[in-house]
Structure formats: C-alpha cells, structure tokens
DRENLOMI-804298 format. One line per field, with one value per residue (C-alpha): x, y, z. Coordinates in steps of 0.2 Angstrom, whole numbers. Layout:
BEGIN
xx <- c(X,...) .
yy <- c(Y,...) .
zz <- c(Z,...) .
***
This chain:
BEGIN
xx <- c(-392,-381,-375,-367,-362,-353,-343,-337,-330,-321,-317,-307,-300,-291,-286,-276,-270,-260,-256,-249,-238,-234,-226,-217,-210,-204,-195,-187,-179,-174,-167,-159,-150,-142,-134,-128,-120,-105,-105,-105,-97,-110,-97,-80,-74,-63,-71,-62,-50,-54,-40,-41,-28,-10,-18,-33,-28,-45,-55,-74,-81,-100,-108,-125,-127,-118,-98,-87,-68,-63,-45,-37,-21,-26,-32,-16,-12,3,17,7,5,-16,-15,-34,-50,-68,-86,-102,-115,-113,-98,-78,-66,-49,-35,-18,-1,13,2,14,9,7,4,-6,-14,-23,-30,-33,-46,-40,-52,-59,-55,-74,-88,-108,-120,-129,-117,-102,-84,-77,-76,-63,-51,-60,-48,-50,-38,-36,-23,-18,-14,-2,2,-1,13,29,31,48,50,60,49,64,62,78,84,102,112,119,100,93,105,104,83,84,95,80,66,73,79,64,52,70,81,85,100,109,112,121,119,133,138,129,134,149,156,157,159,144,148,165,161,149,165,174,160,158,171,158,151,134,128,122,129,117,124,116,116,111,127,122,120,140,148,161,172,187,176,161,163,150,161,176,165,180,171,154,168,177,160,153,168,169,151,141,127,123,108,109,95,91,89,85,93,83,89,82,74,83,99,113,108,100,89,75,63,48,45,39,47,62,64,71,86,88,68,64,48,51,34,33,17,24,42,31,25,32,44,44,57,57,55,69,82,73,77,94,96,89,102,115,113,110,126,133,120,126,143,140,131,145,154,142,136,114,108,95,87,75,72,58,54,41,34,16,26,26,41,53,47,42,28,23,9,-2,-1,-3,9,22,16,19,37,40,36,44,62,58,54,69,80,72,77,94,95,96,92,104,90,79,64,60,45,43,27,22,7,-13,-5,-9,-15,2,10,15,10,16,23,36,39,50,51,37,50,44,54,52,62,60,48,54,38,40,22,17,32,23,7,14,21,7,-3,11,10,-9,-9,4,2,14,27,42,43,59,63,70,77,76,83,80,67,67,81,81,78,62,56,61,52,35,35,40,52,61,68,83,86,95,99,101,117,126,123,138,150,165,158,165,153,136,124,111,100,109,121,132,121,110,120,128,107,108,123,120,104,106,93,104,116,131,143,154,141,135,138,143,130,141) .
yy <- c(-152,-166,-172,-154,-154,-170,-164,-148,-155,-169,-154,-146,-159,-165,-145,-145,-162,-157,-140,-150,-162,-149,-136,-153,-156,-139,-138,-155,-148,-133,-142,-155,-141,-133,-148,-148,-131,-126,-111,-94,-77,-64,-51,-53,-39,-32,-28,-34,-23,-11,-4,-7,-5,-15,-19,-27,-44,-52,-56,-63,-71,-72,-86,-91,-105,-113,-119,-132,-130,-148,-142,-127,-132,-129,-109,-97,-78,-69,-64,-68,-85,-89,-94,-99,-99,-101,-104,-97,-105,-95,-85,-91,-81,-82,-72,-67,-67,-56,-42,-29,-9,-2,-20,-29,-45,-57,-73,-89,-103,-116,-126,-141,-131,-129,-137,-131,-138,-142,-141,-146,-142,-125,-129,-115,-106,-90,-75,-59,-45,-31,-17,-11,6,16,16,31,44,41,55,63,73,68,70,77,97,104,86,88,86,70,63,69,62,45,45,50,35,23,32,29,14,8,-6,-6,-15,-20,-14,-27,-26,-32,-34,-30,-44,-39,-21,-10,-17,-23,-42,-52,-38,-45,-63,-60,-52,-68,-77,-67,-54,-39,-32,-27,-10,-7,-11,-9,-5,-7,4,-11,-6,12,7,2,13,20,4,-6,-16,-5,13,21,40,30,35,26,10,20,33,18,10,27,33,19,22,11,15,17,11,11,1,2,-11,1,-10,0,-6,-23,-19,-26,-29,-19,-28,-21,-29,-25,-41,-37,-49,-67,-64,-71,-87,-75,-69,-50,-47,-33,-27,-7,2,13,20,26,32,43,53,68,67,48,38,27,47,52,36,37,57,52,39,49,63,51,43,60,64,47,54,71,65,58,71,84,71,71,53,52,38,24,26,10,12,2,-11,-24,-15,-25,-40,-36,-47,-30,-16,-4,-13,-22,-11,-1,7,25,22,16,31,42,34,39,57,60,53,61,80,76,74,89,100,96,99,81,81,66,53,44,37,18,11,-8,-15,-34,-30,-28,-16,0,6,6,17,34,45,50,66,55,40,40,20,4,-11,-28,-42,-61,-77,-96,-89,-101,-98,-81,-81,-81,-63,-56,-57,-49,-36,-31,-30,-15,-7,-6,-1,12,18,34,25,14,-3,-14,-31,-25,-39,-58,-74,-90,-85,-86,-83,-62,-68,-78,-64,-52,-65,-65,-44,-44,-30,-22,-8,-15,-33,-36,-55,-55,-59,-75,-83,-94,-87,-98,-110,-100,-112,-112,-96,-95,-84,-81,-96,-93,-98,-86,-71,-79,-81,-64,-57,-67,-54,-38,-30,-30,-16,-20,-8,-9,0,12,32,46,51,65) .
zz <- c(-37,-26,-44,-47,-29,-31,-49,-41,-24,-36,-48,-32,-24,-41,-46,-27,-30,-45,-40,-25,-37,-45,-35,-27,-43,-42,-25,-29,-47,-38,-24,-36,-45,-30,-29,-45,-43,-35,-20,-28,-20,-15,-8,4,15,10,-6,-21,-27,-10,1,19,34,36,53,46,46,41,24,25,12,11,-2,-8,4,17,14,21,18,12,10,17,11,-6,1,-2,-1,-10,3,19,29,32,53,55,44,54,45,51,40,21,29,27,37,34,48,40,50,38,30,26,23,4,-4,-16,-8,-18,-10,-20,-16,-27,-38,-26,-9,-4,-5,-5,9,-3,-17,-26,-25,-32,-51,-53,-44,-32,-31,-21,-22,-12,-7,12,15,21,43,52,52,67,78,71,83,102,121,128,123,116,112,108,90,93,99,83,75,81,83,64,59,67,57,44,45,51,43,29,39,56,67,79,97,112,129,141,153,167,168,159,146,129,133,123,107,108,107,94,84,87,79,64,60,66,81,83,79,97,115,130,146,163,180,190,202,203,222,225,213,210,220,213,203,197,192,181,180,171,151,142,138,133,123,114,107,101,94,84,76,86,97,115,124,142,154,173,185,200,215,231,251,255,272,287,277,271,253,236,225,213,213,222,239,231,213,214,225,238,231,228,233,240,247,242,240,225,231,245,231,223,240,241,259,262,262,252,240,248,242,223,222,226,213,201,207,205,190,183,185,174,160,162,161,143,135,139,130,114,117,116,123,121,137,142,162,172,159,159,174,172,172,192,197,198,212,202,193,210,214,203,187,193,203,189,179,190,194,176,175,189,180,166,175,186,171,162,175,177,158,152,133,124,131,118,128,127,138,137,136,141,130,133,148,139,157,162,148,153,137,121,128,139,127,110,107,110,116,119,130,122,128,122,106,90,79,69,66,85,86,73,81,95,85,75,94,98,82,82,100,97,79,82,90,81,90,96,100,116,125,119,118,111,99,79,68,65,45,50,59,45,32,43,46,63,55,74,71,83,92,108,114,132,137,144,160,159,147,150,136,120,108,114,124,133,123,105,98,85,74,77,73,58,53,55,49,33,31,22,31,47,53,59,67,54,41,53,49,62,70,80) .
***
C-alpha cells in the first residue's frame, strides 16, 4: 500500500513537472516570436477610406501592442503639414495643421518609422486614407434687414470669393485717406482692393484738418472699383480734461486712457448714455451721408473688445454685448442698410460675441506671427467656433508672407496690414515691407483693385 502510494505522488509530481516545462516552453516561443514581428494596425480613426470633418484635425492609430516612433520624420501626409504625434501605450496619434474641406488625405508611415515594444521596425510602408467633408453652409444672407444693392453686392463678391482667393487691404494712415494704398502703388504698380478708413476724430470734426462730411476721398476709391471698410476708434471725454481717448485707465502708459464706464453707457439716462447716443447720432450722419451716395460699407466697430485695453471691452461681456445692439438698433432705425457687420474676436472669447442676428463677418487681429502654421491654427479656432460665418485677417502686421499663409489654409477672405508709424522712411514699414506685398501681388489668389468688378 506505501509502495503504490509512493509511485503515484512520484507519478504527479513528474506529470506537473513537465506540463510546467512545457507551457514555459510555450510562453517563451510566443514571446520570442512577438519579437520577431513587426506592429500590426488593428483599426485608426478615422476609418480607412471614411469621411470625417475639415475641422477634424486628428488621426489615431491603434496597434497590437505597444509603439515607439523611431522617426517621425519619415511619417507624412499629402497637402498637409503633421504639427505633433503623442503615444499612449498601443495607440499613435498624429495632429494635422493645413487640412482643407472636400479632400483626399492619405497619411504614410514610411517603412522603419516605428518600432513594436516588443517588436521590430515597420517592415513596409502603413497608409491610411481618408476623405474630409464638406464645411457647414455660410449665411448668405446680410443682418441689416433690407440691406441695400450696393451691400449685396459687395457681401456677394466675399462669398464668393471666399476660401478661392484672398482680396487685399489697406489701412488709412491714421484716419481719412488713402495714404498706405498709395505707397503700396508705388511699390508695385497696383493698389489694394480695400482701403479702411477710421472715425477715430469723430470727436473734433469737421475742423481744418479733420472732416468726415467732405465723401470725396471715400467717393474717389469706390469709383474706381475698390472697396470700402470703415473702423471706429470711439475717442469718449477723458474725465477732468478737455481730452479724448479710447485706452481704458492702465492700458496704455497713460496716454489717451480714459476711465469711461460702459456699464454705466448702456444705462438708459446716464451720462456717460447720453455722449454714446450722440456719437452714435453723429456718426450716423457720415454713414448716411455715403449710402445716399451708393457706397456700402465694411463696418468693423469696437474690435478686440476682450482684449480689454480699449473702453469698451474694459468691463464685462454683457456690457460689450449690449453696447453692440444698441449700435446696431440705433442704425436700424435711422434706416442704415449699406453696413456689412464685422465683430473681431481675440479668440476663446465666444462669451463676448454679440449673435448671429448682428454679425455678417469673424475678423481676427495678429501682429509679430512669422510661422503660417501657428495663423492657421488660429484660423481653424474661428471657423469651428463660427461655422456660419466667413473669417478675415482683420488687422495684422509682421506675420507670414499672404502665400505662406495661403499654402498652410489660413485662406482670409481679406487682409489688412496696419498702417505705418513712421512713414517718412519710403523703403522699410512697420508692419508690411515691400516685400511683403510683392509676396503677395506675386499670388494669383490675391485681388487687387485693379481686377476688381463694379459692384454699384
């Protein structure tokens, strides 16, 4: 009986010994052989071959195992420029700056670009293709109710134009004129399609050297084809001074700050209601006085209002808004209809927009930008906040050549260099060289006065 015993504890302990050894064996082949192969797709998103939006500007690749990129370099995508890649465990995601609406994509990881943990290198190239759809449809159709011809006519040339090529702009220096269009004419032989002018010295005119009722300047540039966008530095009383500024108290190393309260503007019988119902009376009357002429215009008032270094965007967002409508019903009444709207956003300041029932046009402010890549990123921000909405480059200087941001998809629908600060040197600026507009007039994606149609 102990002799049977014996043979059948020796009997077990030699069966686990070499089911032991041999599911050892087995781990160790498999594992061996993981090593031996290289990281295989399980699935990306998008899909292969699937559709997804413009403003989708992802891709996640998902493997069998962990992956390490041992070269991003050799990881491309047609017509688009690849700005980051991150890995979490068996999951590579790749961002893409430049992805365009209505296009075939198709990213390539290159033979050798990644590498299993455990694993090989790629053995052959990976490729995932994939299409992006259509954008959401513009609003065609002016806030201003009973827009005039003229308005129609000019907001109708932007859509559609839009996202095809890019008009030009000017600024005027300072206030009423045509003085950087006409240096830029010097420099190349054309003006730009678009001169804006500014009702910064609403306050003092009309006087000897300021006065917004003599049309002949807007009249000139607008019978010759070219476009009119008019902005509005709204100089209010500086308290305790016969002065006018619009930098809010701190803003601007104490010249031309005011500390003007635009909560207390929008009350109903203050003051400081009073003076903004007369402005808004009085420069009625320079908006009325050009659409009897026919002339719409390109109207951008209280920009980069979250910026909160101009009074208006000093206090709150309500506030603002409220600044807004109120212009906007002010103008309605009085029978204002050659306006197109533009509200300029400093971005992630949604809070601060006034609606789609009292905006036409996104603008976007952006000085000392070089890299195209970083505009488009800011672009694509606006177009996915505002999907309805066309989007301008509404102010800039020193940023990318108008081609590099054309090449990256920052496609404006206008641009606008801000104008000189010291314009007795002929050869250089502060904000657009000649360089720059011969970059630019060099495209044939840019308008140029001279190829502009009537828009009368």
């Amino acid at each position: 009986m102990k002799k049977n015993l014996f043979s059948t504890k020796l009997f077990l302990i030699i069966s686990f010994a070499l089911l032991s050894f041999s599911c050892k064996d087995d781990d160790e082949v498999t594992g061996t052989q993981r090593y031996k192969e290289p990281p295989v797709l399980l699935s990306s998103i998008p899909a292969t071959g699937g559709t997804v939006s413009f403003t989708d500007n992802t891709i996640r690749l998902i493997f069998d195992r962990e992956v390490t990129v041992v070269n991003l370099g050799m990881v491309s995508v047609n017509n688009a420029i690849i700005s980051g890649s991150s890995i979490s465990g068996d999951t590579l995601t790749f961002t893409l700056d430049g992805i365009d609406e209505k296009t075939q994509y198709t990213l390539t990881i290159t033979k050798g670009a990644i590498k299993g943990v455990p694993g090989l290198l790629n053995q052959e190239d990976i490729t995932l293709s994939f299409n992006t759809g259509e954008a959401p449809a513009l609003t065609k159709t002016l806030a201003m109710p009973n827009a005039s011809a003229q308005a129609n006519n000019v907001f109708n040339f932007l859509l559609e134009n839009y996202r095809n090529k890019i008009i030009s702009g000017s600024m005027a220096r300072v206030n009423w004129n045509t003085d950087e269009a006409d240096r830029v004419y010097r420099w190349t032989g054309k003006y730009p399609a678009i001169n804006t002018f500014d009702f910064v010295h609403l306050y003092a005119s009309p006087t000897n050297w300021i006065d917004y009722s003599n049309t002949t300047v807007a009249e000139n540039w607008w019978n010759n084809k070219g476009l009119i966008s008019i902005m509005w530095h709204w100089n209010v009383p500086i308290e305790g001074t016969s002065n006018f500024g619009f930098y809010y108290t701190g803003k601007n190393n104490g010249e031309g700050e005011t500390s003007f309260d635009i909560t207390k503007a929008v009350q109903d019988g203050t003051d400081e209601n009073k003076i903004i119902k007369a402005d808004l009376d009085k420069v009625a009357t320079h908006l009325l006085a050009l659409q009897a002429k026919g002339i719409p215009v390109i109207w951008r008032p209280l920009h980069e209002a979250a910026g909160g270094w101009f009074w208006w965007g000093a206090k709150d967002a309500n506030s603002y808004k409220a600044l807004w409508i109120l212009m906007f019903d002010t103008f309605k009444a009085k029978g204002i209809n050659n306006l197109i709207w533009v509200w300029t956003t400093e971005t992630n300041d949604n809070s601060w927009y006034p609606g789609d029932a009292y905006v036409d046009i996104i603008g976007r402010d952006i000085y000392n930008k070089k890299d195209a890549a970083a505009i488009y990123k800011e672009y694509l921000s606006i177009r996915k906040t505002y999907p309805g909405k066309m989007v301008t480059l509404s102010e800039c200087g020193n940023v990318a050549n108008i081609s590099q941001q054309w090449s990256a998809n920052a496609k404006w629908s206008w641009y606008m260099p801000w104008y000189d600060y010291n314009a007795t040197d002929e050869s250089e600026h502060s904000h657009a060289t000649k360089a720059f507009w011969t970059d630019a007039f060099a495209s044939d994606k840019v308008i140029t006065r001279d190829q502009m149609p009537s828009l009368k």
